[in-house]
C-alpha positions, 0 to 999 in steps of 0.5 A, spaced: 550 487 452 546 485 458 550 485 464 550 478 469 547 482 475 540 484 470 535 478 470 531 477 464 524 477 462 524 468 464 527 470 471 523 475 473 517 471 471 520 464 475 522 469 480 516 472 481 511 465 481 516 463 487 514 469 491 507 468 490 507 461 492 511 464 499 504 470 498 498 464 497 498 462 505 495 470 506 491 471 500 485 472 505 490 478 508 492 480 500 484 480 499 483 484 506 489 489 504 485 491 497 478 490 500 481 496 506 485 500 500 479 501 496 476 504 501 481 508 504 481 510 497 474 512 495 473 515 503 479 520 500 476 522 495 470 523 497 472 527 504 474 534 499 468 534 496 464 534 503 468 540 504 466 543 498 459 542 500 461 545 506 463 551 503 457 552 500 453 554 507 458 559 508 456 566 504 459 571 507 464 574 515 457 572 520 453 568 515 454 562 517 448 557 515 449 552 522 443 548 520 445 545 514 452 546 516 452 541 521 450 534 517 456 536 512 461 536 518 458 529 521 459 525 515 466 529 514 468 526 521 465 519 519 469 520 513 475 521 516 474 517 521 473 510 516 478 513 512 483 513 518 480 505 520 481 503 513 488 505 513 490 502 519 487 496 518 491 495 510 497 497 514 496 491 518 494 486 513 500 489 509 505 488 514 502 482 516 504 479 509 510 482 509 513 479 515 510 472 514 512 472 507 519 474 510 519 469 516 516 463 511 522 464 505 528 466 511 524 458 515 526 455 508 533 457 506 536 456 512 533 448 512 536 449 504 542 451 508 542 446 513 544 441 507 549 444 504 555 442 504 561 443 509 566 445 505 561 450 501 560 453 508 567 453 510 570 455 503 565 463 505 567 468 510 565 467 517 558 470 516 557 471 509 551 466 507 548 468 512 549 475 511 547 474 503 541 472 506 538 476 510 540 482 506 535 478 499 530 477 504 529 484 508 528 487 500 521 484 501 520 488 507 521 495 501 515 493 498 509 497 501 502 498 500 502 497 491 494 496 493 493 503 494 497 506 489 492 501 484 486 503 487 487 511 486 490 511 479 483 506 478 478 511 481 482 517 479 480 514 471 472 513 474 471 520 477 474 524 473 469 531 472 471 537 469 468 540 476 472 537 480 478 536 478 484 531 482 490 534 485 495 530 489 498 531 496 504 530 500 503 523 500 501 523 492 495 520 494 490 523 489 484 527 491 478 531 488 477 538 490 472 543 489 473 548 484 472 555 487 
């Protein structure tokens, strides 16, 4: 039997309409974040592979081929260096919509509250409205970067190749890596 906290599948669906009309206003920040999460994606996938390459012009102890060696590690630092843009551009459109999500829905629940009843506040403890408000509201805060979690499974699917296999790293973020 289903519990009286659990939501069923109609509340989330209602659930979930309301808070994309609180999201609506940003879309051109939700489109950003996903334009920013593709390429932080694609650019860190691909910075193993230029390493991979690089490796190539290693032969042996003293065998170096500086040559060719050194376009690789150009484009491997401009790799890491749209990489590191693109992610903190994404993080700043995802924190951009967070907040203002969270400011625009906490704005129109104390203009609700402003309405209530005297007697309702009066019948709660000291604080407990306010309190209960607050706490549903900063859930919105947990939620982070489901963009990129997207676009590395997306691309993990697209790139896949017996030669290059895809390992994950600390962050669970998948990239390619040359096999030795």
């Amino acid at each position: 039997m289903a519990g009286k906290n659990e939501m069923t599948k109609e509340s989330q669906k209602d659930t979930l309409k309301r808070v994309l009309t609180y999201i609506k206003p940003y879309r051109y920040f939700v489109w950003l974040s996903l334009l920013f999460a593709f390429v932080t994606v694609v650019t860190t996938l691909y910075a193993p592979i230029v390493t991979g390459n690089a490796i190539d012009f290693i032969v042996d102890k003293g065998q170096v081929d500086f040559t060719g060696l050194k376009p690789l590690l150009i484009r491997f630092a401009i790799v890491i260096a749209i990489t590191a843009l693109s992610q903190w551009l994404m993080s700043l459109c995802n924190n951009k919509i967070t907040y203002e999500v969270v400011k625009d829905i906490r704005t129109s629940v104390f203009e609700r509250i402003n309405h209530f009843p005297l007697k309702y506040i009066d019948n709660r403890q000291y604080g407990e409205v306010v309190s209960r408000v607050i706490n549903d509201v900063d859930q919105f805060v947990l939620i982070h970067d489901p963009f990129t979690s997207f676009w590395t499974l997306a691309l993990q699917f697209c790139m896949q190749n017996k030669d290059v296999p895809v390992m994950y790293d600390s962050t669970g973020i998948a990239k390619k890596q040359a096999v030795s």
